[in-house]
VMD Tcl script that builds the backbone (N, CA, C; Angstrom):
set m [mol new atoms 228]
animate dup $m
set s [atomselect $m all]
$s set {name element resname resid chain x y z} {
  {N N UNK 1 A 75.581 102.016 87.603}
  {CA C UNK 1 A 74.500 102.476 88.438}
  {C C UNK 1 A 74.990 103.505 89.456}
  {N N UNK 2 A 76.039 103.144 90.034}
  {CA C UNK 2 A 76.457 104.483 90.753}
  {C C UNK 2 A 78.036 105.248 90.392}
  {N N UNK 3 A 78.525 104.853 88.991}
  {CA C UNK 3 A 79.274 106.061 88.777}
  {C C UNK 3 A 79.488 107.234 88.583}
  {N N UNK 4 A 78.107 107.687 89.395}
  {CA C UNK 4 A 78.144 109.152 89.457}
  {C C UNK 4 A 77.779 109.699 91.123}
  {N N UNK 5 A 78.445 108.421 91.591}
  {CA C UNK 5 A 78.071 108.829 93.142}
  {C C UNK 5 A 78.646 110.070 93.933}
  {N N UNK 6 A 80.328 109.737 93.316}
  {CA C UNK 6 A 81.584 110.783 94.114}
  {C C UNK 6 A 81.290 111.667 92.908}
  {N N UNK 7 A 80.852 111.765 92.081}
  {CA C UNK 7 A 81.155 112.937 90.803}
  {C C UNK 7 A 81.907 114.402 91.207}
  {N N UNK 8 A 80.756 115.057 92.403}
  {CA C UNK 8 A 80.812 116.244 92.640}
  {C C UNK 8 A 81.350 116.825 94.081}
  {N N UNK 9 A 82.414 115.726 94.529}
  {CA C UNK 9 A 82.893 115.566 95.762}
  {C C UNK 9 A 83.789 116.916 95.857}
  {N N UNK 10 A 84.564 117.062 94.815}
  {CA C UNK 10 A 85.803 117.441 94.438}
  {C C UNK 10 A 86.955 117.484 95.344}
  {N N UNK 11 A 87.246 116.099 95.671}
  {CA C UNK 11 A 88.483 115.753 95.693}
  {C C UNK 11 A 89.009 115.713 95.374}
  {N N UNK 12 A 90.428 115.841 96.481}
  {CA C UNK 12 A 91.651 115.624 95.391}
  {C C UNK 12 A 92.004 114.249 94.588}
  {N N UNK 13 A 93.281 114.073 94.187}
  {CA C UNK 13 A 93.255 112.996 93.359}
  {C C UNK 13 A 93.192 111.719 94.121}
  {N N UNK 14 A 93.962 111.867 95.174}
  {CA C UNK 14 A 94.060 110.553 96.232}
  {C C UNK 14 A 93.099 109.834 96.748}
  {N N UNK 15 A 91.988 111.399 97.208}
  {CA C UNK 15 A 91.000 110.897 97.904}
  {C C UNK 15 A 90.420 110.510 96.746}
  {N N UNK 16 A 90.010 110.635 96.017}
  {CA C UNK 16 A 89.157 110.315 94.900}
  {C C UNK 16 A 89.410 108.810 94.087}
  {N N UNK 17 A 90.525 108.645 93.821}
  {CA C UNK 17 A 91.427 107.043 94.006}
  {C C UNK 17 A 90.625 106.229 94.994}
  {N N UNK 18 A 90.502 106.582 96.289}
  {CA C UNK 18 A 90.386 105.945 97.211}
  {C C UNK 18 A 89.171 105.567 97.020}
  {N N UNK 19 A 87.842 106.317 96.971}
  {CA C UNK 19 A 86.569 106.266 96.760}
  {C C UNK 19 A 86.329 105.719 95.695}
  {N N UNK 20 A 86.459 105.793 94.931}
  {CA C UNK 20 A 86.565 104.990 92.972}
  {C C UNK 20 A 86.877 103.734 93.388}
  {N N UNK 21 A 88.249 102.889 94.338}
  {CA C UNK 21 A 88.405 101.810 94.804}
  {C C UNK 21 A 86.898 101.260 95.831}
  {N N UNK 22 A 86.769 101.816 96.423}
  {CA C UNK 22 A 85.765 101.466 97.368}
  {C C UNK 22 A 84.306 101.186 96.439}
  {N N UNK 23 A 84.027 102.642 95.414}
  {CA C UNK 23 A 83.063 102.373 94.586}
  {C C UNK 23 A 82.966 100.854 93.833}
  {N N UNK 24 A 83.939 100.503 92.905}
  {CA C UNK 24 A 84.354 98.933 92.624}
  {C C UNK 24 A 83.820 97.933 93.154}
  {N N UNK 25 A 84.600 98.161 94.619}
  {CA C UNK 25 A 84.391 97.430 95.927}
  {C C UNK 25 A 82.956 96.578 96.120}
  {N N UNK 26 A 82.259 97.808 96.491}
  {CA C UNK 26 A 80.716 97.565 96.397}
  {C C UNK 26 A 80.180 97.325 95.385}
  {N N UNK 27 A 80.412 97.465 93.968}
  {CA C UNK 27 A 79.164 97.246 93.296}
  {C C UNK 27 A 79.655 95.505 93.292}
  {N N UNK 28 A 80.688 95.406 92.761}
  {CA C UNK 28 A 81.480 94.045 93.521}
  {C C UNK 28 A 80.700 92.638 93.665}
  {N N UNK 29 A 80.143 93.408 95.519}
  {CA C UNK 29 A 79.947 93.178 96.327}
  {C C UNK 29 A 78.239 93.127 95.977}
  {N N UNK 30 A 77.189 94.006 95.287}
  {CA C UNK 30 A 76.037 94.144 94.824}
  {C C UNK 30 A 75.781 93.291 93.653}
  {N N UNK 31 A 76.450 92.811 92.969}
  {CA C UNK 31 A 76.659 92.099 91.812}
  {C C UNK 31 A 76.324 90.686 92.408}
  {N N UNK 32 A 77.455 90.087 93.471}
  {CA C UNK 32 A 77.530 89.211 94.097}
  {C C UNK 32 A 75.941 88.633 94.794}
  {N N UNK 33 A 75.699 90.279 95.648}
  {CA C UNK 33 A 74.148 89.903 96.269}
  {C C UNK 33 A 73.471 89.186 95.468}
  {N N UNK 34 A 73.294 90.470 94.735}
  {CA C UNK 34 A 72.268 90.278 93.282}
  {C C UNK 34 A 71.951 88.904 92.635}
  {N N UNK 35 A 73.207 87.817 92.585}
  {CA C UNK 35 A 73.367 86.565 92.018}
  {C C UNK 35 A 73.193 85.659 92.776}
  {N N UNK 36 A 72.950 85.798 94.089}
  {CA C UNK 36 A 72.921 85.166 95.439}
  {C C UNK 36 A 71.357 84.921 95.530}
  {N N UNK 37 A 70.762 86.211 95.597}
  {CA C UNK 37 A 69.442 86.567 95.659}
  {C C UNK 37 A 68.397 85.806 94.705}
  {N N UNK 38 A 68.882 85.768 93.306}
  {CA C UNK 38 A 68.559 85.764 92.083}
  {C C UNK 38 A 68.619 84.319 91.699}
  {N N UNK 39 A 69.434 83.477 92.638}
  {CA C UNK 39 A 69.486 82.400 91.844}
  {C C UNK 39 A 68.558 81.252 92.013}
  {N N UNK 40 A 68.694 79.849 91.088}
  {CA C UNK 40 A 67.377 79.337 91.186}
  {C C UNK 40 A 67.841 78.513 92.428}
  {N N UNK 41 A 68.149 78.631 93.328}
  {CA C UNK 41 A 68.188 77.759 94.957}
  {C C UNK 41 A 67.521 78.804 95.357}
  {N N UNK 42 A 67.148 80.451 95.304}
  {CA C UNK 42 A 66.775 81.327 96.061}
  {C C UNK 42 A 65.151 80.707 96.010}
  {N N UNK 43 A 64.504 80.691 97.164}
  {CA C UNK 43 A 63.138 80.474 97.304}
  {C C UNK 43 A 62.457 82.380 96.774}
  {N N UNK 44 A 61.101 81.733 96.773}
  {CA C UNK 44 A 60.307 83.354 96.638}
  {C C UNK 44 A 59.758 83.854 98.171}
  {N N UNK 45 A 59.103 85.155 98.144}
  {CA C UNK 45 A 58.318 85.288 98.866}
  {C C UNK 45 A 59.301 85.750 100.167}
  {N N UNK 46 A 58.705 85.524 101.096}
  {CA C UNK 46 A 59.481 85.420 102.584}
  {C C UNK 46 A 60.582 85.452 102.449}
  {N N UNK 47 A 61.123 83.997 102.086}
  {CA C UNK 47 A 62.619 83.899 101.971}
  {C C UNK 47 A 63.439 85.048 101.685}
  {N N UNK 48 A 62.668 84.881 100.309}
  {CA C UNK 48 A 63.883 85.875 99.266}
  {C C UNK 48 A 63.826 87.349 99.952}
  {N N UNK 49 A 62.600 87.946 100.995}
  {CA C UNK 49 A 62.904 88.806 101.797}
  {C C UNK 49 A 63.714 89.169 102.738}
  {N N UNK 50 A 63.427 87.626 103.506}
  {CA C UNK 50 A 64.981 87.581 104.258}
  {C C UNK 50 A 66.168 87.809 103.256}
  {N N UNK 51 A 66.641 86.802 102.559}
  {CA C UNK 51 A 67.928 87.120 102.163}
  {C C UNK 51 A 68.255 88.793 101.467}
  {N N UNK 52 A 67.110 89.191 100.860}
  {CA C UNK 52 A 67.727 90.938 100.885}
  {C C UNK 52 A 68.528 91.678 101.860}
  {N N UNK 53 A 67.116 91.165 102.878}
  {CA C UNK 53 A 67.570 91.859 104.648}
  {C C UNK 53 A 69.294 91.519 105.008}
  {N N UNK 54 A 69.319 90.294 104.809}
  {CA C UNK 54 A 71.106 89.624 104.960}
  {C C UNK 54 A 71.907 90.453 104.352}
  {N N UNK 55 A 71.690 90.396 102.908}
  {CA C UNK 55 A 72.518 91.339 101.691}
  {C C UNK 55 A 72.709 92.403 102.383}
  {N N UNK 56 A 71.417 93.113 102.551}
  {CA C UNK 56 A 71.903 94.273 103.140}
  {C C UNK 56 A 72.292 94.926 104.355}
  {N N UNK 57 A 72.534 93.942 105.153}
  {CA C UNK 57 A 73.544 94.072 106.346}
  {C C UNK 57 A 75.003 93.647 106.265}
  {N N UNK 58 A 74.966 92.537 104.738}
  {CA C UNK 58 A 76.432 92.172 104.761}
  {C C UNK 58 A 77.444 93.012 103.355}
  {N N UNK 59 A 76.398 93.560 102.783}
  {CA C UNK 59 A 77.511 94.563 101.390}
  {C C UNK 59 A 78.194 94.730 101.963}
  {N N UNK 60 A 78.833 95.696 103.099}
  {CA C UNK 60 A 79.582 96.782 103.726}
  {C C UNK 60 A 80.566 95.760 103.639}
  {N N UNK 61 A 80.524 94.391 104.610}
  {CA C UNK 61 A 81.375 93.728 104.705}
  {C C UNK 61 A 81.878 92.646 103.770}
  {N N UNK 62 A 80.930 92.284 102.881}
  {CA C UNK 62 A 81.399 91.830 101.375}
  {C C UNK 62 A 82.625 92.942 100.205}
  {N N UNK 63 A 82.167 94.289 100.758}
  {CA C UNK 63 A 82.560 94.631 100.026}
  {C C UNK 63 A 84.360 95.046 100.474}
  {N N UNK 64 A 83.950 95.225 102.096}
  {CA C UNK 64 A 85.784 95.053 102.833}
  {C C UNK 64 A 86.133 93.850 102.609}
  {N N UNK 65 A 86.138 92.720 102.391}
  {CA C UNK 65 A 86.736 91.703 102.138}
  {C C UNK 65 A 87.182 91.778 100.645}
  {N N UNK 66 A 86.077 92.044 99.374}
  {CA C UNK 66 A 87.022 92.247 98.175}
  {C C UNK 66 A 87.866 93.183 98.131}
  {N N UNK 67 A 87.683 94.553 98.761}
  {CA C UNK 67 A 88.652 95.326 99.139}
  {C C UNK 67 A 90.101 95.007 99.270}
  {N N UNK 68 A 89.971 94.393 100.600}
  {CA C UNK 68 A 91.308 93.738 101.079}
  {C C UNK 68 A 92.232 92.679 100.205}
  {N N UNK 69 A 91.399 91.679 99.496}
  {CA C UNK 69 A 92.097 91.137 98.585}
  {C C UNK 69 A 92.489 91.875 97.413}
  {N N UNK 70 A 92.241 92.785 97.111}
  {CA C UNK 70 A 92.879 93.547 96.281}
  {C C UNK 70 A 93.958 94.013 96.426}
  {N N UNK 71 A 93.552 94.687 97.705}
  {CA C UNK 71 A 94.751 95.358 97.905}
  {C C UNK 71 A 95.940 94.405 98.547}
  {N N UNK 72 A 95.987 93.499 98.947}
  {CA C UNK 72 A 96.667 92.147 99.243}
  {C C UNK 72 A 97.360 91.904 97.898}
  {N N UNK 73 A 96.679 91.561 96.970}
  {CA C UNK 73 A 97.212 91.408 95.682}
  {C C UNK 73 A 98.123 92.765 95.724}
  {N N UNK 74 A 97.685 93.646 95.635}
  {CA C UNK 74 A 98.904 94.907 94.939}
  {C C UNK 74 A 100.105 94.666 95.630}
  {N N UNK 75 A 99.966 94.452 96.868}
  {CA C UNK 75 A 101.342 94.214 97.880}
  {C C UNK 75 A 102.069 93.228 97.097}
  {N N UNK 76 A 101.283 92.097 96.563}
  {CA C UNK 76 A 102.446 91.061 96.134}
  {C C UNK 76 A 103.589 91.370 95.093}
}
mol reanalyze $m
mol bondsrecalc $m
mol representation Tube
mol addrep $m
């Protein structure tokens, strides 16, 4: 859905590494929502409005936390 976000950045290779990691990151992290949102404990209606609203204040930081364990892992 969004591997064509950085397409036309034209970065160099590093930066572009970097963003491709982050891209990961988030969908990750959207995948996660998505199954959160989606599942059968999720109520309808209201609820499930709220919890979008949540999702989408917490991707950014769902998605720095898989981030970090990644890159935690590479260190090892």
């Amino acid at each position: 859905m969004l591997e064509k976000y950085f397409q036309f950045d034209g970065d160099s290779d590093d930066a572009a590494i970097e963003k491709h990691k982050r891209l990961l990151a988030v969908q990750a992290a959207l995948e996660i929502s998505k199954a959160a949102v989606s599942s059968s404990t999720a109520n309808s209606g209201i609820r499930s409005q709220m919890d979008l609203r949540n999702v989408a204040q917490e991707v950014a930081s769902l998605a720095d936390a898989i981030q970090d364990a990644l890159e935690g892992y590479e260190e090892n």
